[in-house]
N, C-alpha and C positions, 0 to 999 in steps of 0.2 A: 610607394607612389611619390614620396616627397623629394628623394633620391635622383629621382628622374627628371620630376617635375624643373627641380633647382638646375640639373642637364640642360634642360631645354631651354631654359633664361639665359644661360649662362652665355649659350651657342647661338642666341638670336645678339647676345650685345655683341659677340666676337663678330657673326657676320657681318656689321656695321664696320669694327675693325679691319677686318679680312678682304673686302671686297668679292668680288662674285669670283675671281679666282682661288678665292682662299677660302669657301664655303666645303668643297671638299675636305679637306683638311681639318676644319673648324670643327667638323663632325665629327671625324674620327676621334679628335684630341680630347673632346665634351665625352664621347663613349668612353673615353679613359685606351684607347687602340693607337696602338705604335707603329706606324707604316713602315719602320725602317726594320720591325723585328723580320729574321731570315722567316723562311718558308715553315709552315710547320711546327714554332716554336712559340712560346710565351715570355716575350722581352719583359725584363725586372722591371720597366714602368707599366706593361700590363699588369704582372702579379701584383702592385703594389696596387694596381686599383683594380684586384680581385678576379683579373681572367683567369681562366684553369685551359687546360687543351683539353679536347674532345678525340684528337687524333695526331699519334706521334712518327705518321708517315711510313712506318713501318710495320704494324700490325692493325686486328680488328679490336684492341682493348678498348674496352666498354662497350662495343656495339653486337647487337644478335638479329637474325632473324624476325621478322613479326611469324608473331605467337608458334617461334623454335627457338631451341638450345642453342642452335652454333652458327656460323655464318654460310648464306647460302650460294650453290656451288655458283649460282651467277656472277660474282662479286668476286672483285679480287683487288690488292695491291700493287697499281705501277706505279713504278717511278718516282714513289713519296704522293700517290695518288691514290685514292680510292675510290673505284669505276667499276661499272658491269660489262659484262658481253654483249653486244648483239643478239637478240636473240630474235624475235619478227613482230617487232613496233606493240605488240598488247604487255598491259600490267602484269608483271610477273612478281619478285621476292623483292619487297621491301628490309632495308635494315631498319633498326631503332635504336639511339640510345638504350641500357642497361639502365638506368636513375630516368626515374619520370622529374619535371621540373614545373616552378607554377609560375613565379616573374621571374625574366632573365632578358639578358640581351647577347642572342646568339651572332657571331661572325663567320662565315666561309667564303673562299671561292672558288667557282665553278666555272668550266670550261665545257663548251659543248660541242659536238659534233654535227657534219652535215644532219638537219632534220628532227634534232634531238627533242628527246620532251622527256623531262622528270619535275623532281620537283621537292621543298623542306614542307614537311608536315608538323604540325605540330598539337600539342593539347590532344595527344593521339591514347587514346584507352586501348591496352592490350591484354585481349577476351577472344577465347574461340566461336565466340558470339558473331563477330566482324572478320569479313573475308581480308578487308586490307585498311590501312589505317585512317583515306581518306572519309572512311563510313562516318569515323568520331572527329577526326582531325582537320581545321584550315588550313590553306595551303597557301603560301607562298612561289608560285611557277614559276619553273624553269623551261623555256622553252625554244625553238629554233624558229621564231615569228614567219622568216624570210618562207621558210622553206614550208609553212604549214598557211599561209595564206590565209584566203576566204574562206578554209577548211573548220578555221578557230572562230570563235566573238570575241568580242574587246574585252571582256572580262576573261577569256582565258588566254591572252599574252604575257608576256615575259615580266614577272615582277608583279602580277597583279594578285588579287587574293583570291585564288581561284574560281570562279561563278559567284564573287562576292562584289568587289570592288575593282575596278579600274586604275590600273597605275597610271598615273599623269606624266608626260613627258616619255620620251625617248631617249634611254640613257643606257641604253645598251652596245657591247663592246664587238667587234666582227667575229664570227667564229674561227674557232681556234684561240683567242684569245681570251685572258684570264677577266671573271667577271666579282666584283665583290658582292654581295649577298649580308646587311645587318637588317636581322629580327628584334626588334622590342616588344616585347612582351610584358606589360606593367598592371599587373589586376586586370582590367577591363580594356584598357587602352592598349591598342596593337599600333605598331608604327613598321613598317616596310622600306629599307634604302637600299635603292641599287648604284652603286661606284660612288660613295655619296653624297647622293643627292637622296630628298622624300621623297618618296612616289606612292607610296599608299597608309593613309591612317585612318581606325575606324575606333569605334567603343563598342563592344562586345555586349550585348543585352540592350541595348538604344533601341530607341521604336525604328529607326530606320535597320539597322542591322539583324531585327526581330522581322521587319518585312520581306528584308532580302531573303533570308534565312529558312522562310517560310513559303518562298515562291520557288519557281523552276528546280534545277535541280534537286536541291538538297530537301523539298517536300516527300522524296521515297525514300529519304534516310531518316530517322525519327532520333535518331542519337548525334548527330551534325551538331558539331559546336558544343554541344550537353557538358565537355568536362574542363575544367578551368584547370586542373594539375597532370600532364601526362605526360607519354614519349616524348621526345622529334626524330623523326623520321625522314630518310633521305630515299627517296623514290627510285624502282626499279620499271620504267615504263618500254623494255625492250629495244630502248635505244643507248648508245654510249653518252656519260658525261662524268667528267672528270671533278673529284672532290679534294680539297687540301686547304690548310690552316684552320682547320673548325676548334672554336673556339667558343670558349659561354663566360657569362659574368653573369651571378646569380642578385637580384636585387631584392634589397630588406622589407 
């Protein structure tokens, strides 16, 4: 917590330095993230402040099936990407990290297609108990706002915490283009950046997040939110979005 905590001071005095052009930036630098590293790689000033890769663009290493051995036929490798089929818009075969995690701060980006919808799961228990991982796991949404309309509520657009919290602001990038995606994950405190900028921060057990949690959906799931050390999981919701540069940095 204190790791972060001292992140977070650090990148409110830069934003003073920085101006409102240079808050992108500011972020990334405070997360210890290298804009300039190629696609897919971990630049020696990430390693040095502790990134690892999640994915080397070329294979599924470290990633499996939820609750299977091997990767599901959905799923494949393009292009130094890692995307599903088409298949007809319902939840089909989620992947997950291999290592469940408890503080971290994850990086990826994601590119969508006409109408798409997936989504980062996370804090996800894997048990033949749970049909798919968002039964235990929050979500961070991925989704194609334009094309899904009046269809969604404001808590299920692009970047919010799925049926939890509302992202602030519109910082989403046109489809077909590359979107970034950092997760924080810090004991209790969850923090959301989409291209970044904050767009959602909560505290996980707060009377407010214990009401949310407690109402609409997630009241027919009784294990919602329950684990603080799990997967992350990258959504298979029957529609195409493209994955690359996933990245983690575990915090002490």
């Amino acid at each position: 917590m204190k790791n972060i905590a001292i992140l977070c001071l650090s990148a409110i005095v830069l934003f003073g330095a920085c101006g409102n052009s240079g808050k992108t930036e500011c972020v990334y630098q405070q997360l210890g993230l290298d804009c300039s590293a190629p696609v897919n790689t971990v630049s020696e000033v990430e390693a040095a402040a502790g990134w690892v890769s999640l994915f080397d663009g070329r294979s599924f290493t470290g990633w499996h099936g939820y609750n299977m051995a091997g990767i599901p036929a959905e799923w494949s490798i393009e292009d130094g990407t890692m995307t599903m089929q088409y298949v007809d818009g319902a939840e089909s075969q989620d992947i997950i990290t291999d290592k469940e995690y408890k503080s971290y701060i994850l990086s990826l980006e994601y590119k969508l297609s006409n109408g798409a919808n997936s989504g980062i799961i996370f804090q996800v228990k894997e048990d033949p108990a749970y049909s798919y991982p968002y039964e235990t796991g929050p979500e961070f949404q991925i989704i194609d706002d334009i094309a899904w309309g009046d269809q969604i509520g404001e808590s299920q657009r692009n970047a919010c915490n799925y049926e939890m919290y509302v992202a602030e602001g519109d910082f989403n990038k046109p489809i077909g283009e590359w979107n970034h995606a950092v997760l924080v994950v810090d004991g209790n405190k969850v923090t959301q950046y989409l291209n970044g900028v904050k767009v959602v921060e909560y505290e996980k057990y707060s009377d407010d997040w214990m009401q949310r949690r407690n109402a609409g959906k997630w009241s027919d799931f009784p294990d919602y939110g329950k684990y603080d050390e799990g997967h992350i999981a990258l959504q298979n919701h029957g529609t195409q979005v493209w994955f690359r540069s996933v990245k983690l940095k575990e915090l002490k």
